[in-house]
N, C-alpha and C positions, 0 to 999 in steps of 0.2 A: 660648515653645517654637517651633520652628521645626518645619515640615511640611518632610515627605522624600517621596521618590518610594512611598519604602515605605509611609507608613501613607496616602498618594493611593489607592497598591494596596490594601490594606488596608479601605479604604473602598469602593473600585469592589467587589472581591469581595463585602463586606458587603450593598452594594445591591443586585446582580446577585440576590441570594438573594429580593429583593422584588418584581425588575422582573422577572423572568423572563424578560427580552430584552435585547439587547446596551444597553448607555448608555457616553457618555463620560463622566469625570469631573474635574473640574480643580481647582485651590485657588488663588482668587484672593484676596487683601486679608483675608484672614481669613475667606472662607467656600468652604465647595465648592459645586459644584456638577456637579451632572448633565444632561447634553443627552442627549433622546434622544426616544421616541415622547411623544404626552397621556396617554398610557396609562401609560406605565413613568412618568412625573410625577408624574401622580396616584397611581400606588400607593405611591411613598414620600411622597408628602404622605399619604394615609393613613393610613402605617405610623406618623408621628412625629406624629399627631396625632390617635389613635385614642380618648384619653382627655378628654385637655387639649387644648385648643388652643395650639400650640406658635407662639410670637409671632418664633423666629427662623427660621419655614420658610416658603417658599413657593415658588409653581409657575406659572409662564405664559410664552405665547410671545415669543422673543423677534424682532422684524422685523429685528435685525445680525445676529444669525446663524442666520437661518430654520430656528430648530429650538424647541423647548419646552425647557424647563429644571425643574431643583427646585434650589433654594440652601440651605445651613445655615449658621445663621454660626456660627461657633465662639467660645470664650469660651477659650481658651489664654490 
Protein backbone atom coordinates (compact mmCIF):
# COMPACT_ATOMS: atom_id res chain seq x y z
CA UNK A 1 0.00 0.00 0.00
CA UNK A 2 1.47 3.16 -0.69
CA UNK A 3 0.99 6.24 1.78
CA UNK A 4 -0.49 9.59 0.17
CA UNK A 5 -0.30 12.85 1.52
CA UNK A 6 -3.90 12.15 2.57
CA UNK A 7 -3.86 9.53 5.06
CA UNK A 8 -0.08 11.53 6.42
CA UNK A 9 -3.18 14.22 6.90
CA UNK A 10 -5.28 11.84 8.21
CA UNK A 11 -2.95 10.73 10.80
CA UNK A 12 -1.66 14.26 11.79
CA UNK A 13 -5.42 15.29 12.44
CA UNK A 14 -5.79 11.84 14.36
CA UNK A 15 -2.80 12.74 16.74
CA UNK A 16 -3.38 16.36 17.06
CA UNK A 17 -6.69 15.00 18.86
CA UNK A 18 -3.97 13.36 21.50
CA UNK A 19 -1.38 15.98 21.61
CA UNK A 20 -3.22 18.84 22.05
CA UNK A 21 -0.41 21.02 20.37
CA UNK A 22 0.80 21.45 17.07
CA UNK A 23 3.22 18.19 16.00
CA UNK A 24 4.78 17.49 12.52
CA UNK A 25 4.26 14.36 10.99
CA UNK A 26 6.03 12.37 8.33
CA UNK A 27 6.06 8.71 6.82
CA UNK A 28 9.26 7.64 6.37
CA UNK A 29 10.29 3.73 5.27
CA UNK A 30 7.30 2.44 6.59
CA UNK A 31 6.74 4.29 9.80
CA UNK A 32 5.36 7.80 10.83
CA UNK A 33 6.40 9.81 12.86
CA UNK A 34 5.69 12.83 14.84
CA UNK A 35 8.10 15.77 15.90
CA UNK A 36 7.06 17.98 18.25
CA UNK A 37 7.13 18.80 22.15
CA UNK A 38 8.22 15.58 25.27
CA UNK A 39 5.01 16.22 26.05
CA UNK A 40 2.73 15.75 22.83
CA UNK A 41 5.43 12.41 22.57
CA UNK A 42 4.67 11.09 25.39
CA UNK A 43 0.95 11.52 25.17
CA UNK A 44 0.75 9.38 21.98
CA UNK A 45 3.15 6.95 23.37
CA UNK A 46 0.68 6.76 26.07
CA UNK A 47 -2.37 6.65 23.93
CA UNK A 48 -0.94 3.41 21.95
CA UNK A 49 0.24 1.91 24.71
CA UNK A 50 -2.26 2.33 27.33
CA UNK A 51 -3.07 -1.45 27.72
CA UNK A 52 -0.35 -3.42 26.06
CA UNK A 53 2.75 -2.46 25.42
CA UNK A 54 2.85 -1.67 21.93
CA UNK A 55 6.60 -3.14 20.61
CA UNK A 56 6.18 -0.89 17.37
CA UNK A 57 6.12 2.65 19.24
CA UNK A 58 8.31 4.67 20.55
CA UNK A 59 9.48 8.16 21.80
CA UNK A 60 12.83 10.03 22.31
CA UNK A 61 14.91 12.74 21.31
CA UNK A 62 16.29 13.00 18.61
CA UNK A 63 20.23 15.09 18.40
CA UNK A 64 19.68 15.36 14.02
CA UNK A 65 16.85 17.04 14.29
CA UNK A 66 16.67 18.62 17.74
CA UNK A 67 13.31 17.81 18.45
CA UNK A 68 11.47 14.59 20.24
CA UNK A 69 9.80 12.35 18.16
CA UNK A 70 7.03 9.31 18.55
CA UNK A 71 7.40 6.66 15.44
CA UNK A 72 4.77 3.77 14.53
CA UNK A 73 5.81 1.34 12.23
CA UNK A 74 3.20 0.38 10.06
CA UNK A 75 2.48 -3.26 8.96
CA UNK A 76 0.98 -2.29 5.11
Amino acid sequence: MEVTINHINRVKSDWLQVTKEDIEVEYIKGTFYAFGSELACLRLFLHYNKVVRNKKTRTEYSKNMLSWYFSLETSF
